[in-house]
N, C-alpha and C positions, 0 to 999 in steps of 0.2 A: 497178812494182807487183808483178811476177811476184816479183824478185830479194826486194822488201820480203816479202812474203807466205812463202816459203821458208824466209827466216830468222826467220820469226815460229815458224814450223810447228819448227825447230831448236833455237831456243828453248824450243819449251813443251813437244817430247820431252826437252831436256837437264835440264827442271826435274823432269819424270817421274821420270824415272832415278834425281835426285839424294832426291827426295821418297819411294820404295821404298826406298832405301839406306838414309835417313835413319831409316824406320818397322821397316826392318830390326836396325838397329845397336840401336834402341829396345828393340826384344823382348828380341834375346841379351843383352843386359846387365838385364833383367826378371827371365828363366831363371836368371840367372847369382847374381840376387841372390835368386832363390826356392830353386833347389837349394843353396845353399852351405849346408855342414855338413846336409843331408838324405840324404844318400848313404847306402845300406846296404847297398853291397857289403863283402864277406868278406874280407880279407883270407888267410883258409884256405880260403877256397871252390876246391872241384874236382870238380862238378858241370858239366857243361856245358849250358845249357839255350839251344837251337835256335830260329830264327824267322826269317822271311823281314823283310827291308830292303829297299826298293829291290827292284834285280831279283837278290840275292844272298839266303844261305841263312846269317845272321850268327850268335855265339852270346855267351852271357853266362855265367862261370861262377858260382854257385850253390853254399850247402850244401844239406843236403836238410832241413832246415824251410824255407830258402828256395825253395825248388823249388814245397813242396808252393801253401804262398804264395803264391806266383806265379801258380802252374794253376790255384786258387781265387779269381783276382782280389785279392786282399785286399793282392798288392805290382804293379810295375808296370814296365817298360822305360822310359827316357825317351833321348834320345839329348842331347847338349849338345859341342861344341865338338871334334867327332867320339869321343868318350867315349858307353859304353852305362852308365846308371844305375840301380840298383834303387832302388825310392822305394816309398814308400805307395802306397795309393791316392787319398789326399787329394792330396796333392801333384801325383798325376800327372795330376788332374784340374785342376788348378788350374792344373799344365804346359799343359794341353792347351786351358786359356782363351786363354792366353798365344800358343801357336804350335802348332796341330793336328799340325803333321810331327814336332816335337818329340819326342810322348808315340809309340813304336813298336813296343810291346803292352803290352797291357791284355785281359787274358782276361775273358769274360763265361762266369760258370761256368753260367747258366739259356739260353748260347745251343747251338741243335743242333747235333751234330758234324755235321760237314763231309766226315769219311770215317771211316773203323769205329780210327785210329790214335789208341790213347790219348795222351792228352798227357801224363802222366810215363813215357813212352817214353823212354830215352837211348840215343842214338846212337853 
């Protein structure tokens, strides 16, 4: 009974596992078919514009209408298939139905600053 029961309990974690992977592989190919051709990175961009990831301090270059863009919400960070992307803000909303970890800034320009460091600060 024990030995029965164990392998039941083996089973229905292995279906777990396989059911998150499954719902995982779903999203990225979502993303994959949301951002394709939405990208508005620069190919002359050299601006660097700064933001925390994770527990690092990552960056995205930038021209400086995209910059300002950015700081005002109106474009957005998204990450996909270890790539950082500039997007709308539609899209990055739409990113962000899709997979919350996905979208990895989106500036709210009506939220209070957080320290007296203006954000078109370059580093």
């Amino acid at each position: 009974m024990r030995a029965k029961q164990e392998k039941d309990e083996r089973e229905q974690a292995q279906r777990e596992v396989e059911r998150i992977a499954r719902e995982k592989r779903v999203r990225k190919q979502k993303l994959a078919a949301l951002l394709d051709g939405k990208s508005l990175n620069a190919a002359d961009a050299d601006v660097p514009r700064h933001f925390p990831h994770g527990n690092k301090i990552r960056r995205v270059y930038v021209t400086a209408a995209q910059l300002q863009q950015l700081n005002r919400g109106d474009m957005a960070v998204v990450q996909i298939a270890g790539r950082y992307l500039l997007v709308s803000r539609e899209v990055a909303l739409q990113t962000q139905a899709i997979d919350e970890l996905a979208l990895v800034l989106l500036c709210d320009p009506n939220a209070p600053a957080e320290d007296d460091v203006p954000d078109d600060l370059v580093w």
